[in-house]
PLY file of the C-alpha trace (Angstrom):
ply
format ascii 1.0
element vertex 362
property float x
property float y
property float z
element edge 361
property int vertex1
property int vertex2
end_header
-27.36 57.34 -2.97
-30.08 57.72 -0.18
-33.09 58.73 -3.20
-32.36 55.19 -4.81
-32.71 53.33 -1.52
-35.80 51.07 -0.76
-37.77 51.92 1.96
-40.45 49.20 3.31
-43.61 50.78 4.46
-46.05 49.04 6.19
-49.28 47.64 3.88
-52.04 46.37 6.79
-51.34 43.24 8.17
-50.15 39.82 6.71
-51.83 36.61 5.90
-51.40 34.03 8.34
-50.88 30.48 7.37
-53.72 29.27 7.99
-56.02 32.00 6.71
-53.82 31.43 3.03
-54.07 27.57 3.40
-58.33 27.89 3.93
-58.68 30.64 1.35
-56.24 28.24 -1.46
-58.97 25.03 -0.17
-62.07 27.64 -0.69
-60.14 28.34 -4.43
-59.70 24.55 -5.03
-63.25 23.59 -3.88
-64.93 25.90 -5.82
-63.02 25.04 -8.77
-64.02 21.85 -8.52
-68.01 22.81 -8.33
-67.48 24.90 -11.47
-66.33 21.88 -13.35
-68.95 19.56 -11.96
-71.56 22.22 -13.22
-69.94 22.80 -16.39
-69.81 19.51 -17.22
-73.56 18.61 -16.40
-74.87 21.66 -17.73
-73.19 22.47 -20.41
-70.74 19.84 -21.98
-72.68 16.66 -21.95
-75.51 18.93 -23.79
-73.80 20.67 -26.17
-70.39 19.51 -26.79
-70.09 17.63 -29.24
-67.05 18.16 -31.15
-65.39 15.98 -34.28
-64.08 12.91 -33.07
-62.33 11.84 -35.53
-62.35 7.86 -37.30
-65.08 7.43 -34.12
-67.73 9.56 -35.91
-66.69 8.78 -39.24
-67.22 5.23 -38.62
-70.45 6.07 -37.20
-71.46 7.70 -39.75
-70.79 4.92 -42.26
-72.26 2.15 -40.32
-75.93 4.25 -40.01
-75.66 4.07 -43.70
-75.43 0.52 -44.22
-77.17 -0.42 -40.88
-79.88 -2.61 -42.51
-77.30 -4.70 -43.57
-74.59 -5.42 -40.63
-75.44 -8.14 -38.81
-71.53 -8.67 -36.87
-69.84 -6.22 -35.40
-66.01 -6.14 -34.13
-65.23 -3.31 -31.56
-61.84 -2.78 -30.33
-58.22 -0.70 -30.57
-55.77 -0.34 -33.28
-55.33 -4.18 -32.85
-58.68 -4.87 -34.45
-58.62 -1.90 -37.45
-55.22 -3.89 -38.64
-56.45 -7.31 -38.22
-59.65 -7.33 -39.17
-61.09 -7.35 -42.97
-64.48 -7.26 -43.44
-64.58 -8.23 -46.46
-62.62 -11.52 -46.44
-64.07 -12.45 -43.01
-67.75 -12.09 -44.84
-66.43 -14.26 -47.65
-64.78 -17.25 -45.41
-67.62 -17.32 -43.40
-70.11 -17.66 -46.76
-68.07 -20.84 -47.35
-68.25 -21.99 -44.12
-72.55 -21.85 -45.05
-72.96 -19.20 -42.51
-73.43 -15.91 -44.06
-72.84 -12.58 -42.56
-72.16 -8.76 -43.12
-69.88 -7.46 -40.71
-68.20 -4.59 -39.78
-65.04 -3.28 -38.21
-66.12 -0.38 -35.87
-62.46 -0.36 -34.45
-60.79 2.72 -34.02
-56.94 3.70 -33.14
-55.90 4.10 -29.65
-59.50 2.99 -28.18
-59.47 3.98 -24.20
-61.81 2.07 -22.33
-63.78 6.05 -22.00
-64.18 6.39 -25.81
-65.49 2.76 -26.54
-68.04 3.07 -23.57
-69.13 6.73 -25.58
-68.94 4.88 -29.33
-71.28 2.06 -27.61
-73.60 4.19 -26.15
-73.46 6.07 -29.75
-74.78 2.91 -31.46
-77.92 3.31 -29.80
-78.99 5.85 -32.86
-77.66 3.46 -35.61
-80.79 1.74 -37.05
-79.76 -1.88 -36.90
-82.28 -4.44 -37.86
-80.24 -7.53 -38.43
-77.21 -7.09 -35.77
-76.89 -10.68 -34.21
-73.05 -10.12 -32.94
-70.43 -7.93 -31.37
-67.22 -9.07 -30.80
-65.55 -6.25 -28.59
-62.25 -6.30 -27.21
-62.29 -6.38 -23.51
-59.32 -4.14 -22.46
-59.27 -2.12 -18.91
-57.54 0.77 -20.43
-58.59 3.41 -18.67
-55.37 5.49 -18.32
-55.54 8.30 -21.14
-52.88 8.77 -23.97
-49.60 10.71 -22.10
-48.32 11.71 -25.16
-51.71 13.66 -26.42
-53.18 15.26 -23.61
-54.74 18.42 -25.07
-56.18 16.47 -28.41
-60.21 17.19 -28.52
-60.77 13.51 -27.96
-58.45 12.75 -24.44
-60.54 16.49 -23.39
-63.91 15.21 -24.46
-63.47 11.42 -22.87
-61.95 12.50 -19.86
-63.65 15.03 -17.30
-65.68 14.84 -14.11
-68.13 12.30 -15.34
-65.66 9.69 -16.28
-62.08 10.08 -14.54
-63.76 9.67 -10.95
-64.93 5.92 -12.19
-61.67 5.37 -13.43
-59.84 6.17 -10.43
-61.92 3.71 -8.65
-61.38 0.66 -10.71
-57.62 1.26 -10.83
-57.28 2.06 -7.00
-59.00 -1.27 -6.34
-57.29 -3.29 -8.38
-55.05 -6.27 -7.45
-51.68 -4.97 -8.63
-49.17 -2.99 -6.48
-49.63 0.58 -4.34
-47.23 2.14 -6.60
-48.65 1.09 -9.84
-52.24 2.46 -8.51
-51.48 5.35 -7.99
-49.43 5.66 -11.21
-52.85 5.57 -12.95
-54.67 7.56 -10.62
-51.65 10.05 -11.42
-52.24 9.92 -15.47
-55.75 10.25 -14.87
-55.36 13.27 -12.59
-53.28 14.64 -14.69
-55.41 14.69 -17.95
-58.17 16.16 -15.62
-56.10 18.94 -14.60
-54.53 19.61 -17.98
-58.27 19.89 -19.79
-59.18 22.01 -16.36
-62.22 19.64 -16.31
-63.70 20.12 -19.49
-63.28 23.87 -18.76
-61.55 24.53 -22.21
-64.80 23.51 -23.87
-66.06 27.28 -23.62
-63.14 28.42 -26.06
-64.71 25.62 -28.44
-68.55 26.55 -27.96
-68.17 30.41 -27.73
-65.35 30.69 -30.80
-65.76 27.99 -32.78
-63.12 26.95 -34.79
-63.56 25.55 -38.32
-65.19 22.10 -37.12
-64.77 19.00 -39.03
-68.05 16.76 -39.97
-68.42 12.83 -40.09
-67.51 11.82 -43.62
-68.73 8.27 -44.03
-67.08 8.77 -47.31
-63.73 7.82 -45.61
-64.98 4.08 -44.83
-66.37 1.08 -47.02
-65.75 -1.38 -44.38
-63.78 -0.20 -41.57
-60.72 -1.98 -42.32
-57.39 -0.02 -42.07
-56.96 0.25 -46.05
-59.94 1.98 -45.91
-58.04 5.25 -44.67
-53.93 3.79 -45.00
-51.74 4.30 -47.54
-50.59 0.82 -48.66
-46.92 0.86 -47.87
-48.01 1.37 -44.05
-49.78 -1.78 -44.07
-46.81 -3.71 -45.47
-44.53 -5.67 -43.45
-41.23 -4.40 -45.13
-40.22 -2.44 -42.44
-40.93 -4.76 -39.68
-38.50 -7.36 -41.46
-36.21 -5.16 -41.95
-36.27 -4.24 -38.03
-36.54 -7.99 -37.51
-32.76 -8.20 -39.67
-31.57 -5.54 -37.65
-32.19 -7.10 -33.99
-30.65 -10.49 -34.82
-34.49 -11.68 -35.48
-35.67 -10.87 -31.88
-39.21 -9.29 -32.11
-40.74 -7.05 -28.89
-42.96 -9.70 -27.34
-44.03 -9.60 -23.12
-42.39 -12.76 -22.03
-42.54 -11.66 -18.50
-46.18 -11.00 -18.95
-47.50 -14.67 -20.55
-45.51 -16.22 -17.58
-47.21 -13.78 -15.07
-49.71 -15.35 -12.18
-53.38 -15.05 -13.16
-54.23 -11.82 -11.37
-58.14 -11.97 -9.59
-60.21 -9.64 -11.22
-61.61 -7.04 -8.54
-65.91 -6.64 -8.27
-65.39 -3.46 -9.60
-63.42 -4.45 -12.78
-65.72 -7.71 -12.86
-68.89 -4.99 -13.08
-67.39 -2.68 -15.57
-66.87 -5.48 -17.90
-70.14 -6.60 -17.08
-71.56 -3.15 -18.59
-69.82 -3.55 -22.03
-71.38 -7.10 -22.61
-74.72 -5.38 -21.17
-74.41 -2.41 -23.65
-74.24 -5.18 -26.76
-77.41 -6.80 -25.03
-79.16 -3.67 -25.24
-78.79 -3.85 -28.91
-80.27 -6.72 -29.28
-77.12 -8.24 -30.26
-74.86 -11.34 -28.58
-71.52 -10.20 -26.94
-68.33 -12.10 -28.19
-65.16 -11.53 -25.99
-62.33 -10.85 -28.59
-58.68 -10.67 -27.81
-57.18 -10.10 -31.16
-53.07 -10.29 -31.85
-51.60 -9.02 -28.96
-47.42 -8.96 -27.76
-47.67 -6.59 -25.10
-49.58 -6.32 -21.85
-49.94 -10.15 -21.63
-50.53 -10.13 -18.22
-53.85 -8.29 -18.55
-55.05 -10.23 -21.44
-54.86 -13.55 -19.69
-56.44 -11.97 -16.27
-59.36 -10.87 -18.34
-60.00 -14.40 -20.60
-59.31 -15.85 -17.13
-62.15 -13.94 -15.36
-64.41 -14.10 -18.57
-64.42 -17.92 -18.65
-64.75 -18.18 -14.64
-67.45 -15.47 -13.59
-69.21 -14.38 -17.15
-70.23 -17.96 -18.28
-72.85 -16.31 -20.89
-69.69 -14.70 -22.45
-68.43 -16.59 -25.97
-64.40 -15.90 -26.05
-62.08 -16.10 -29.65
-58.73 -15.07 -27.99
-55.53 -14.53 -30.33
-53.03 -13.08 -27.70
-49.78 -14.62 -27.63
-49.56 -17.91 -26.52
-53.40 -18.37 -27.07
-53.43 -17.92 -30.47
-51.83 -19.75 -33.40
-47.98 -19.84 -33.26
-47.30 -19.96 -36.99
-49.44 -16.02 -36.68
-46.77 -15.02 -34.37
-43.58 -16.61 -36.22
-44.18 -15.09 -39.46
-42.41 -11.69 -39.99
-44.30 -10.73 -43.27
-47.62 -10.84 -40.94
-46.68 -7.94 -39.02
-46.35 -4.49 -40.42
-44.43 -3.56 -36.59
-44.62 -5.58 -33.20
-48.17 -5.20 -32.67
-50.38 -5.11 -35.74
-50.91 -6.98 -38.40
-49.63 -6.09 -42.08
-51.69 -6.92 -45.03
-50.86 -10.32 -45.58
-51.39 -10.97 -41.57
-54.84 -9.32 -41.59
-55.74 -11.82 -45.23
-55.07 -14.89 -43.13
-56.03 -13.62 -39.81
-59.73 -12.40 -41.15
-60.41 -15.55 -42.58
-59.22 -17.84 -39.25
-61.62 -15.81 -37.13
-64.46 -16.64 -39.57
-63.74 -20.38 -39.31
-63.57 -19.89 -35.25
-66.69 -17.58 -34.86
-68.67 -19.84 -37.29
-67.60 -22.78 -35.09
-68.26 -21.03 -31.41
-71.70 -19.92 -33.01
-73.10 -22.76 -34.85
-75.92 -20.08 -36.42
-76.34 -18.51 -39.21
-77.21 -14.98 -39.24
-79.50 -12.70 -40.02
-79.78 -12.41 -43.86
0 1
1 2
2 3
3 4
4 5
5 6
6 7
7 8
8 9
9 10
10 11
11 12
12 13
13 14
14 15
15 16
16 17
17 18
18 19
19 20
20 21
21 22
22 23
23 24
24 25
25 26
26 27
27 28
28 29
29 30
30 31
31 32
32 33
33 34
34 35
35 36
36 37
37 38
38 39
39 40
40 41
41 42
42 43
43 44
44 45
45 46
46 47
47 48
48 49
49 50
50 51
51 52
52 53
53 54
54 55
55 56
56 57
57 58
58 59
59 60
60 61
61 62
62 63
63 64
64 65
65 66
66 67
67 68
68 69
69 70
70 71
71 72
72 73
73 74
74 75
75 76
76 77
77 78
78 79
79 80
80 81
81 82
82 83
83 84
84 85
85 86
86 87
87 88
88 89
89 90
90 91
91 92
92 93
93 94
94 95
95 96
96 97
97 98
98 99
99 100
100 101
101 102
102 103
103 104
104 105
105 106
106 107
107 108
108 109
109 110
110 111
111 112
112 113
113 114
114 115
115 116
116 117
117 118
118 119
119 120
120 121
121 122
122 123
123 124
124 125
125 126
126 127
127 128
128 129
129 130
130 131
131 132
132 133
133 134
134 135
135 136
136 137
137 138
138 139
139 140
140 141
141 142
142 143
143 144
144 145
145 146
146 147
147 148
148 149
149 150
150 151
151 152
152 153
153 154
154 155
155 156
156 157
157 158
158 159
159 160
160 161
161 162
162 163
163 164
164 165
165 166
166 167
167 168
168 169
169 170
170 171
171 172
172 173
173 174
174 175
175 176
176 177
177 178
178 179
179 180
180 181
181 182
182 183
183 184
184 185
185 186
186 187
187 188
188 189
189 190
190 191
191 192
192 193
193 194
194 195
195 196
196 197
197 198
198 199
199 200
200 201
201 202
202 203
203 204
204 205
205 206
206 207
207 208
208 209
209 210
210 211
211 212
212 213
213 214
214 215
215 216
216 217
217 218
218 219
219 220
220 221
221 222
222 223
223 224
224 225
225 226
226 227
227 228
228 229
229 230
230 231
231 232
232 233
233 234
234 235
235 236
236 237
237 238
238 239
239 240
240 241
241 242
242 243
243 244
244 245
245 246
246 247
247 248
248 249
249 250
250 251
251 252
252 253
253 254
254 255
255 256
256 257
257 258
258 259
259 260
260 261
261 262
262 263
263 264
264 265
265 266
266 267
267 268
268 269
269 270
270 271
271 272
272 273
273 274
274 275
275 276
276 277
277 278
278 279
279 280
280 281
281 282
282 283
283 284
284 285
285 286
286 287
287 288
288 289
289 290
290 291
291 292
292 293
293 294
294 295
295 296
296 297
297 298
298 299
299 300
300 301
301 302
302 303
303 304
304 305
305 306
306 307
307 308
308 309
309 310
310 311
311 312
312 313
313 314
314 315
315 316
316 317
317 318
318 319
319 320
320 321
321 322
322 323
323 324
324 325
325 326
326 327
327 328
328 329
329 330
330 331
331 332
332 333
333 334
334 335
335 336
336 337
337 338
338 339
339 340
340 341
341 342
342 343
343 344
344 345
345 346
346 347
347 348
348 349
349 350
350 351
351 352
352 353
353 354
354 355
355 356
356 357
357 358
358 359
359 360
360 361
């Protein structure tokens, strides 16, 4: 029927391609200024949302800051392995007294620990002699939470650029490069650049304060239920796989890679940010199964080129066998259960009160 028929009529002229391929660069570019001023105007000023076990932790330690005199910094590997407590009392028989610490916090990115470091810069320490801080060059942000506040906060315009460049010039392959540069591209463009920070500053929503309440001494059974620190389960997977336990074989026979200057200076700026505290930095590689590779590249490069650097390193194959042939130490394949972090805590002591040879501040 001719009323239902479509009739084109002209509407001006068309885009070319190039006009629509300089107007989409004019878009992107100008994108890309908003988020730069955004982020120096307005989110490192004002943001500063609820980060979780970070600012709890925080929070805690300013409370009892005229006491601490060790620190331990690191991932999930150190909140599991770590206990204050016991490593305070093995190091009291060892005649060198201390009051320590654990400042670790789960899934640590190398972004968040330089932000918790610069954080401790407020606490008002008066006897801190030590941090032992886990060295790790992890970057990349967590795939599987990239819209939590804390991958938004840590990862924008002031940080992701840095990132990029000590991935792209590392000594590993093209492909895995640019896989990183990928993840970290990818978090960038998710949080729009720290652009979603105007929903939190404008409308507010019901926003969580530190609670030191939630921590005595930072150990994990300050904040886990019991059960999740036992290593029932882990046997029980242990039974199930014929006894074969997830551990990087490939990775502790891997060649020593050369750490790049730019990884060499980044590291360089954690020990420097302890320093500024007045305290000594301690290289610590707690237990460790996966990502061998990187863990022996780093104590490698530590040893060789940071000479004012102590090391304790625990990773597989560097630390004590019987640690990594006893199922009931391990509450899963890479943290310590209960019983691991009792015998763990107190080894440490004996090592750091050896490497030392002081006694701290009392």
């Amino acid at each position: 029927m001719p009323e239902y028929r479509h009739r084109r009529t002209p509407s001006g002229p068309g885009i070319g391609v190039g006009a629509g391929v300089r107007r989409v660069a004019a878009f992107a570019l100008t994108l890309v200024a908003c988020c730069l001023l955004l982020n120096q105007l307005v989110t490192k000023r004002y943001w500063r949302p609820y980060l979780g076990q970070a600012n709890d932790k925080v929070a805690r330690l300013k409370e009892i800051a005229d006491r601490v005199d060790v620190l331990f910094i690191g991932t999930s590997r150190v909140v599991f392995g770590i206990d204050p407590a016991l490593f305070d009392a093995e190091t009291a028989t060892q005649g060198m007294g201390t009051d320590s610490f654990n400042l670790g916090v789960l899934d640590l990115r190398a972004a968040e620990r330089d932000d918790l470091m610069a954080s401790l810069r407020g606490v008002p320490f008066t006897r801190l002699r030590y941090v032992l801080v886990e060295p790790a060059l992890n970057f990349t942000p967590n795939v599987e939470t990239p819209m939590t506040i804390r991958m938004r906060y840590h990862y924008n315009w002031s940080t992701v650029p840095y990132a990029m460049r000590v991935k792209m010039e590392a000594n590993r392959p093209l492909l895995l490069r640019a896989a990183s540069c990928a993840m970290l591209g990818r978090q960038l463009a998710l949080n729009s650049a720290n652009l979603g920070v105007l929903s939190d500053l404008f409308f507010p929503r019901v926003r969580d304060d530190p609670d030191a309440s939630k921590v005595v001494r930072g150990y994990a059974a300050d904040t886990e239920p019991p059960e999740r620190l036992s290593s029932d389960r882990f046997r029980e997977q242990l039974a199930q796989s014929g006894g074969k336990r997830q551990i990087d074989e490939a990775g502790a026979a891997a060649p020593i890679r050369e750490l790049t200057p730019t990884e060499l200076g980044y590291l360089r700026s954690v020990f420097d940010s302890v320093r500024a505290l007045g305290a000594e930095p301690i290289a610590f590689f707690p237990p460790q199964t996966i990502e061998l590779d990187s863990a022996r590249s780093l104590h490698d490069a530590i040893l060789r080129q940071l000479p004012g650097v102590r090391v304790l390193a625990y990773y597989y194959g560097q630390g004590p066998a019987e640690l990594y042939e006893d199922p009931y130490a391990w509450m899963d394949d890479g943290h310590l259960s209960r019983a691991g972090a009792e015998a763990f805590s107190r080894r440490v002591a004996r090592d750091f009160v050896r490497a030392t040879g002081t006694t701290a501040a009392r």
